[in-house]
C-alpha positions as a Markdown table, in Angstrom:
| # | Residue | x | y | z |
|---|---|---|---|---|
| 1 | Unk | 172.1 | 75.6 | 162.8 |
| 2 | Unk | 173.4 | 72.5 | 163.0 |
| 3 | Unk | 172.9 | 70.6 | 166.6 |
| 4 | Unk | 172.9 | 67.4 | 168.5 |
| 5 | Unk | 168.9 | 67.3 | 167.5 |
| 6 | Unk | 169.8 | 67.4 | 163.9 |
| 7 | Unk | 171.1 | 64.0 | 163.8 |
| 8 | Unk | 168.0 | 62.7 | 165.9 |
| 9 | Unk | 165.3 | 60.2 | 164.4 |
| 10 | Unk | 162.4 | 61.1 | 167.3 |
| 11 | Unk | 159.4 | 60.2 | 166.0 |
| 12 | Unk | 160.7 | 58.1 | 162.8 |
| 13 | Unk | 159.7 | 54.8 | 161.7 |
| 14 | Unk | 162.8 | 52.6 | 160.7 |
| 15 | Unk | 162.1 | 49.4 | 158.2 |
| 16 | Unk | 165.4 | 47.4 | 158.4 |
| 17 | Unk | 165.7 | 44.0 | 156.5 |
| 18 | Unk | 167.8 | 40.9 | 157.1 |
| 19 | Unk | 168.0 | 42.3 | 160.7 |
| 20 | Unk | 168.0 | 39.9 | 163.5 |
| 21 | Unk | 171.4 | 39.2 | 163.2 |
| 22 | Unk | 175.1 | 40.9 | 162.4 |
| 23 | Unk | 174.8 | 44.7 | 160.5 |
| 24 | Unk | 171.5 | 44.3 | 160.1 |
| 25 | Unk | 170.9 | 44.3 | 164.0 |
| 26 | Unk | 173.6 | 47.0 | 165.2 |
| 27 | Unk | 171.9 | 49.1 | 162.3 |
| 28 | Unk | 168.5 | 48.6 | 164.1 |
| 29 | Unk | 170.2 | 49.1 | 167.7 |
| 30 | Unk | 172.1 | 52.1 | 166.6 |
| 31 | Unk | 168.7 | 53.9 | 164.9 |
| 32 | Unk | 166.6 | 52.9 | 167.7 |
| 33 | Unk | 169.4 | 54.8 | 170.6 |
| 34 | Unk | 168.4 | 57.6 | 168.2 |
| 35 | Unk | 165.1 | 57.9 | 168.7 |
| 36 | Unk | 163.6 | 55.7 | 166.2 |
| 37 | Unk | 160.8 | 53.0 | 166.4 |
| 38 | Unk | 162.3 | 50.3 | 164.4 |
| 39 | Unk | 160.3 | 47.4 | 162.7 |
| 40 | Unk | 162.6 | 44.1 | 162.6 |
| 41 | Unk | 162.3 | 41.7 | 159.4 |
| 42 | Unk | 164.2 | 38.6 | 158.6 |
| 43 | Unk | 162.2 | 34.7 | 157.4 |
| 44 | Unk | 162.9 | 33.1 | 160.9 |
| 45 | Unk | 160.1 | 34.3 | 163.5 |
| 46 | Unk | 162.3 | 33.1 | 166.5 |
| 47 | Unk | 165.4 | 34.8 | 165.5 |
| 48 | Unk | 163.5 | 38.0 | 165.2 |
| 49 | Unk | 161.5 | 37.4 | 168.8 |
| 50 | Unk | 165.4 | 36.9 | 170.3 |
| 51 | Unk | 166.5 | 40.0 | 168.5 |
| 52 | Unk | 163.3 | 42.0 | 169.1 |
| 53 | Unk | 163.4 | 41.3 | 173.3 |
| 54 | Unk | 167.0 | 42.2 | 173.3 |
| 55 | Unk | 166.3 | 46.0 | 171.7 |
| 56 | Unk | 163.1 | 45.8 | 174.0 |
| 57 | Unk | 165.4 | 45.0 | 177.4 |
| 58 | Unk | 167.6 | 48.3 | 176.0 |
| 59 | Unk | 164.7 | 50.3 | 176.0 |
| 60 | Unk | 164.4 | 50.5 | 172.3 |
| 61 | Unk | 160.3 | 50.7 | 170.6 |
| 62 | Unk | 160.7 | 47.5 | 168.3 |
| 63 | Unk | 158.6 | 45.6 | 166.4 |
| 64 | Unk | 158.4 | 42.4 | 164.2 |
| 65 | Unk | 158.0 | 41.5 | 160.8 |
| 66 | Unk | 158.8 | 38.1 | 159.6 |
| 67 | Unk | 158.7 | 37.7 | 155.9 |
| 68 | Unk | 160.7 | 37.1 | 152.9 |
| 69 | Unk | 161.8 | 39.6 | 150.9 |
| 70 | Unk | 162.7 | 37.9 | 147.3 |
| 71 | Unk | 158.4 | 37.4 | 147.4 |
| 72 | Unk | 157.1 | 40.6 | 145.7 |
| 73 | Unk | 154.0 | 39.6 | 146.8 |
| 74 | Unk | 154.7 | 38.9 | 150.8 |
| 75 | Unk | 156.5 | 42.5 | 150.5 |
| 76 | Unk | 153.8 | 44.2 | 149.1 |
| 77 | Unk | 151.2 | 42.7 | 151.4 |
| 78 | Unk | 153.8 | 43.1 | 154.5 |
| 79 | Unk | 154.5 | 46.5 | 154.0 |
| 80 | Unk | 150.9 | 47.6 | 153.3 |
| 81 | Unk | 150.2 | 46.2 | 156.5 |
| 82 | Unk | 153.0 | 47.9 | 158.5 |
| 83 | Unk | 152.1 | 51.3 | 157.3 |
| 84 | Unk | 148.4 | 50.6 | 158.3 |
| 85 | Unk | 148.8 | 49.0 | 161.7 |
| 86 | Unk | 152.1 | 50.3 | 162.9 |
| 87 | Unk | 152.5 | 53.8 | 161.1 |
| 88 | Unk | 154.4 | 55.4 | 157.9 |
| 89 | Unk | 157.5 | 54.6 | 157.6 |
| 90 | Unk | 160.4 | 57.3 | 157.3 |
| 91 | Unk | 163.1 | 55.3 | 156.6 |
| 92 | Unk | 163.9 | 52.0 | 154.8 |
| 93 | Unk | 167.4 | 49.8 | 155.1 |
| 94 | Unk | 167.6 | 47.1 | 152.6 |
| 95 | Unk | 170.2 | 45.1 | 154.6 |
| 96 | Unk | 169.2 | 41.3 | 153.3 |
| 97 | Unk | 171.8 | 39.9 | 151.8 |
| 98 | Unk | 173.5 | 36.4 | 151.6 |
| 99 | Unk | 177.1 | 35.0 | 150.2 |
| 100 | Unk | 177.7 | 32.4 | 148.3 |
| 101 | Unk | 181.5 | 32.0 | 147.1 |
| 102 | Unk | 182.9 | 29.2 | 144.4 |
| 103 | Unk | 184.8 | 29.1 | 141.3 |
| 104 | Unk | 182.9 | 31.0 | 138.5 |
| 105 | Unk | 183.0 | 28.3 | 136.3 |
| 106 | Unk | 181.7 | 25.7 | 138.7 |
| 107 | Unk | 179.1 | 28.1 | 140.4 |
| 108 | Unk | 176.0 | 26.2 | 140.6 |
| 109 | Unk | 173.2 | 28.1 | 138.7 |
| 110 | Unk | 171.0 | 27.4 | 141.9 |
| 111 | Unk | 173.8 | 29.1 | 143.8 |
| 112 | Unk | 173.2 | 32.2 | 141.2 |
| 113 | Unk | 169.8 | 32.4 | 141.5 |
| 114 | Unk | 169.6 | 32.5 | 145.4 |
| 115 | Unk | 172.2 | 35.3 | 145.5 |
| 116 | Unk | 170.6 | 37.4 | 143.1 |
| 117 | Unk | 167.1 | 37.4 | 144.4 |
| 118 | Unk | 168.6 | 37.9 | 147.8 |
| 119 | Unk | 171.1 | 40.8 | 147.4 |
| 120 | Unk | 169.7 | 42.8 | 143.9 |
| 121 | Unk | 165.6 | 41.4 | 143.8 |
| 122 | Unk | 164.9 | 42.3 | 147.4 |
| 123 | Unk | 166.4 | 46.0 | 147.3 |
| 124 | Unk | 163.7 | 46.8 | 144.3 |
| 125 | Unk | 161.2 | 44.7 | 145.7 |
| 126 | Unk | 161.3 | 46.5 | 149.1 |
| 127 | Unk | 162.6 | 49.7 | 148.0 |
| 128 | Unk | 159.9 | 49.7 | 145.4 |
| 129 | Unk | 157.0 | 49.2 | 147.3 |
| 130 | Unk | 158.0 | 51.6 | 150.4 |
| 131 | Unk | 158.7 | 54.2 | 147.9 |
| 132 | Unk | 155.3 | 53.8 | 146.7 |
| 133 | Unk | 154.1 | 55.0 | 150.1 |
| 134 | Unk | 156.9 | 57.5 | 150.8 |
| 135 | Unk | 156.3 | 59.3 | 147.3 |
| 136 | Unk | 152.8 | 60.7 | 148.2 |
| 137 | Unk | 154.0 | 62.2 | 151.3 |
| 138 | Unk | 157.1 | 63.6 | 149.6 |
| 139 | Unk | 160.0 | 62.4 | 151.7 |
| 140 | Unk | 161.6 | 59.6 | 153.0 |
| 141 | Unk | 165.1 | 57.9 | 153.4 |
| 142 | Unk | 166.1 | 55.1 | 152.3 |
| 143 | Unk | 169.6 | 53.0 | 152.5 |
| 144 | Unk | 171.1 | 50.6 | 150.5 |
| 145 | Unk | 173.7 | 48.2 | 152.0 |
| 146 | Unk | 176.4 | 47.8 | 149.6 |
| 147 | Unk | 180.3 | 46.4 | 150.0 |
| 148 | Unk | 183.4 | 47.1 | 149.4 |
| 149 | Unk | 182.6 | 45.1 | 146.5 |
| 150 | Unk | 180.8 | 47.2 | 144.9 |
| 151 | Unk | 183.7 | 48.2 | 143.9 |
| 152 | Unk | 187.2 | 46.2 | 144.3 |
| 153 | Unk | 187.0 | 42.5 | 143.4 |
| 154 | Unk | 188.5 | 39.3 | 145.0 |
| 155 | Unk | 188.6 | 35.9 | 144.1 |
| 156 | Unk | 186.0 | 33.4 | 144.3 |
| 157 | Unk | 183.0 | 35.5 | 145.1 |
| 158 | Unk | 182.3 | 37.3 | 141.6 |
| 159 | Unk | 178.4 | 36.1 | 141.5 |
| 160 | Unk | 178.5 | 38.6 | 145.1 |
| 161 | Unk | 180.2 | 41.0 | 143.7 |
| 162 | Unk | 178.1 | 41.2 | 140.7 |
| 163 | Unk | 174.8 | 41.6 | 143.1 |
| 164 | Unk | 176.9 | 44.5 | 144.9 |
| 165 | Unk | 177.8 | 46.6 | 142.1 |
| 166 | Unk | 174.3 | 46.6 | 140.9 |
| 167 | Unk | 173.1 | 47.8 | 144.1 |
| 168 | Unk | 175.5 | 50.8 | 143.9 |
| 169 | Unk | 173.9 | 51.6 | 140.7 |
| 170 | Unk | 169.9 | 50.9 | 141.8 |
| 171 | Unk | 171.0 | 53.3 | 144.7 |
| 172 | Unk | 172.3 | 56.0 | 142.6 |
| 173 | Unk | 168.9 | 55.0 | 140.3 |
| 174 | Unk | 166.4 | 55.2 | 143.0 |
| 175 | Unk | 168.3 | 58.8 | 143.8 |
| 176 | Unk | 168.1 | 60.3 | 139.8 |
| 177 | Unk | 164.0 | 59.1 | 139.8 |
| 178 | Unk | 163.1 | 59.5 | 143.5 |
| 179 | Unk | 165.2 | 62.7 | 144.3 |
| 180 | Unk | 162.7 | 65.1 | 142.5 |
| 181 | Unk | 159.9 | 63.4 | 144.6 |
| 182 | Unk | 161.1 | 64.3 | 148.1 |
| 183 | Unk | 163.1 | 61.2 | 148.7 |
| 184 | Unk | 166.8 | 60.6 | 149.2 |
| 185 | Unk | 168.3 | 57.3 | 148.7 |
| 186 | Unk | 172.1 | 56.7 | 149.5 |
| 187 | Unk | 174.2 | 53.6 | 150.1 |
| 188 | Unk | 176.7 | 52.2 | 152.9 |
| 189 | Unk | 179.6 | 50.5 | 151.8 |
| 190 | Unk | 181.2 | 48.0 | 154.6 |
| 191 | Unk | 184.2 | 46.9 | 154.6 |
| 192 | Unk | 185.3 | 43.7 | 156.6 |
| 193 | Unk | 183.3 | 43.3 | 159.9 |
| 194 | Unk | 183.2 | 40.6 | 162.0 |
| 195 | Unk | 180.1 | 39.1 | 161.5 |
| 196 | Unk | 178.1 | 35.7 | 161.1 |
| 197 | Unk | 178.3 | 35.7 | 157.4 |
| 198 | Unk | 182.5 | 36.5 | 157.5 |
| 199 | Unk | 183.3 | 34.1 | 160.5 |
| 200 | Unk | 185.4 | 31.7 | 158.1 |
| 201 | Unk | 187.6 | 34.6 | 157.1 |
| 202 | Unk | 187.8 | 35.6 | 160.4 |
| 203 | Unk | 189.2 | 32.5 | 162.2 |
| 204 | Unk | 191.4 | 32.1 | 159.5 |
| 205 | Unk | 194.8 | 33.3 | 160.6 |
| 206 | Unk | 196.4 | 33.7 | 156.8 |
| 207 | Unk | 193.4 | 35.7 | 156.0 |
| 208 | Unk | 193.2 | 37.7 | 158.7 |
| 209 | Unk | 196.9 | 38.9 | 158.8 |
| 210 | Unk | 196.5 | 40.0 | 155.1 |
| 211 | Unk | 193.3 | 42.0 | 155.6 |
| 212 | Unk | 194.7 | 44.2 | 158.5 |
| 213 | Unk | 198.2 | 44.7 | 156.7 |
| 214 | Unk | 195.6 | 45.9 | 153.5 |
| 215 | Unk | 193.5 | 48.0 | 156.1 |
| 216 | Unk | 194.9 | 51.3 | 157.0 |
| 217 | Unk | 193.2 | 51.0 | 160.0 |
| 218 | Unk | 194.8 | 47.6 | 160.8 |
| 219 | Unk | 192.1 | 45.8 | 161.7 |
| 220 | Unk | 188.5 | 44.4 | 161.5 |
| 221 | Unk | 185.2 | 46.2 | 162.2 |
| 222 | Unk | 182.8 | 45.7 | 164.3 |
| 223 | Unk | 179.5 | 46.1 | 163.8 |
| 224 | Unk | 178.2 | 48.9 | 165.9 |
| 225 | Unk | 180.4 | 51.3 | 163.8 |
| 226 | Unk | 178.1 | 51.4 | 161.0 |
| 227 | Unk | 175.4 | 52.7 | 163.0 |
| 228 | Unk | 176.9 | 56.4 | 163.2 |
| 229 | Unk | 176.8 | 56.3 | 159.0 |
| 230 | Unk | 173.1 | 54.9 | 158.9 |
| 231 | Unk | 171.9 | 57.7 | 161.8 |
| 232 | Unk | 173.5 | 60.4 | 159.1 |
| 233 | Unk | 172.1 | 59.1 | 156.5 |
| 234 | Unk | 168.6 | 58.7 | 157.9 |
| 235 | Unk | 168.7 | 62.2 | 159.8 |
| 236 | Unk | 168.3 | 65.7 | 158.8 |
| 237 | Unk | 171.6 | 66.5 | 158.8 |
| 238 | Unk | 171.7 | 64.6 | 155.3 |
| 239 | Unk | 169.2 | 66.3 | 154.0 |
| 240 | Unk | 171.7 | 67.7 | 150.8 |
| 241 | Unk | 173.1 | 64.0 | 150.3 |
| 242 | Unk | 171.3 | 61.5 | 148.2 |
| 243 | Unk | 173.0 | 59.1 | 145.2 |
| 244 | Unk | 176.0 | 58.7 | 147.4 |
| 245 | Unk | 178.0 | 55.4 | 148.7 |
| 246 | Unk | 179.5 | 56.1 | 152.0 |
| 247 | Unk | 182.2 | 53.3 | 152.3 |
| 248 | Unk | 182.6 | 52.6 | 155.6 |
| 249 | Unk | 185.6 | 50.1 | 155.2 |
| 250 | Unk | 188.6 | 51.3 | 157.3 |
| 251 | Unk | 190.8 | 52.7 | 154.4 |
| 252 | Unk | 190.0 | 49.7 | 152.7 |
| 253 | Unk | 188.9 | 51.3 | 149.0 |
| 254 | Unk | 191.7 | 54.0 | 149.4 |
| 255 | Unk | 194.7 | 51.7 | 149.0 |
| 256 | Unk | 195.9 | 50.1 | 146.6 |
C-alpha cells in the first residue's frame, strides 16, 4: 500500500556532496523536511557552518563534513569516520560538480583536469567507498547528479558535457554491479536552475529569452524543485527503480 510514509526518510542518514550552496543545499533541505539526518560536505568549512546553522534554525538534524572529494584518500578516511562517529549511511548524493566553459581547441589542459576530477573522479571516489559500507548491509541509495548534458550538447562547454555523459553511464554502471547487492543507484538530470554556478546565463537577457522559448515550461528552475525527485529516489517508494536518469529539466530534453 502505497502512503504518505512511503516516501518518508525517518531514521536515514543522507551524505550529500558539494552542498552548502545552490542544488546541493535544496537537495539537503528537501531530504532533511523528510525525515532525514543529513551530513553536509563541501572544501570551505565556513560555507558549510553558514549552510549547516540555516538547516539547524529549520529544525533539520545536520551535520558537517568539510573535505575534498577529488582526494581518494580524504574520502576514504572521511567517510570511515562518518559511519563510525555519526552512523551508517543510507543514502549518498554525489552533487560536487564545477563548470568550466571555453573553446575546445583553446581549453586549457589545467581547465580539463580540474573538471574531470571534480564532476566524473569524485562520483567513483565517493560512490566507491560508501558502497563499500553499504554492500555488507545489503542496501542503500545512491544519486548521481547529472544534466541535461548528459545528453543534448551546446557550445562552448564540451569538456562539461563530456564529465556529464560519463556520469549517466557510471550511474547506470554502479546500478548493473551494485543492483544484485541490495543497492540502487539512479541519476537526476537538471535542467536550467537558477543557481550560483548559472548566474551569468541568468542575467543575460539574450540567453535568457532563448532558454524559456526552448522550455516548455517557459521558464527557469529553482532549486527547491529537485528535492521532490531526490526524496523518490532515496525513499521506498523507489524501491523497483535503479539505472534510471530522472531529467528534471522542464521539457527541456523533449523538444527539439
Amino acid at each position: 500500500m502505497i502512503t504518505a510514509s512511503t516516501f518518508r526518510l525517518d531514521g536515514r542518514l543522507a551524505l550529500i556532496t558539494g552542498s552548502s550552496a545552490g542544488i546541493g543545499l535544496a537537495l539537503a533541505r528537501g531530504l532533511g523536511q523528510a525525515g532525514a539526518s543529513v551530513v553536509l560536505n563541501g572544501r570551505n568549512a565556513q560555507a558549510l557552518s553558514t549552510a549547516a546553522q540555516m538547516l539547524r534554525a529549520e529544525g533539520l538534524t545536520v551535520h558537517e563534513r568539510a573535505f575534498d572529494v577529488t582526494d581518494a584518500d580524504q574520502v576514504k578516511a572521511q567517510v570511515d569516520a562518518i559511519e563510525s562517529s555519526i552512523g551508517p549511511l543510507d543514502i549518498l548524493i554525489n552533487n560536487a560538480g564545477i563548470q568550466r566553459r571555453g573553446p575546445l581547441h583553446e581549453f586549457a589542459h589545467s581547465d580539463w583536469q580540474d573538471i574531470m576530477q571534480t564532476n566524473l573522479n569524485s562520483v567513483f571516489f565517493v560512490g566507491q567507498t560508501v558502497a563499500q559500507h553499504m554492500i555488507p548491509r545489503g542496501r542503500g541509495r545512491i544519486i548521481n547528479i547529472c544534466s541535461v548534458q548528459s545528453e543534448l550538447g551546446r557550445p562552448g562547454i564540451s569538456p562539461y558535457m563530456a564529465t556529464k555523459g560519463a556520469v549517466k553511464m557510471l550511474t547506470k554502471g554502479m546500478a548493473i554491479d551494485w543492483g544484485p547487492l541490495g543497492l540502487n543507484v539512479n541519476g537526476i538530470g537538471p535542467g536550467y536552475f537558477k543557481t550560483e554556478l548559472n548566474e551569468k546565463l541568468v542575467n543575460d537577457p539574450t540567453f535568457s529569452a532563448w532558454l524559456t522559448n526552448r522550455t516548455p515550461s517557459r521558464r527557469w528552475g529553482e532549486v527547491d524543485e529537485l528535492a521532490g525527485a531526490a526524496v523518490f529516489l532515496a525513499s521506498d517508494a523507489a524501491s523497483f527503480v535503479n539505472g534510471h536518469i530522472l531529467y528534471v529539466d522542464g521539457g527541456v530534453t523533449a523538444q527539439l
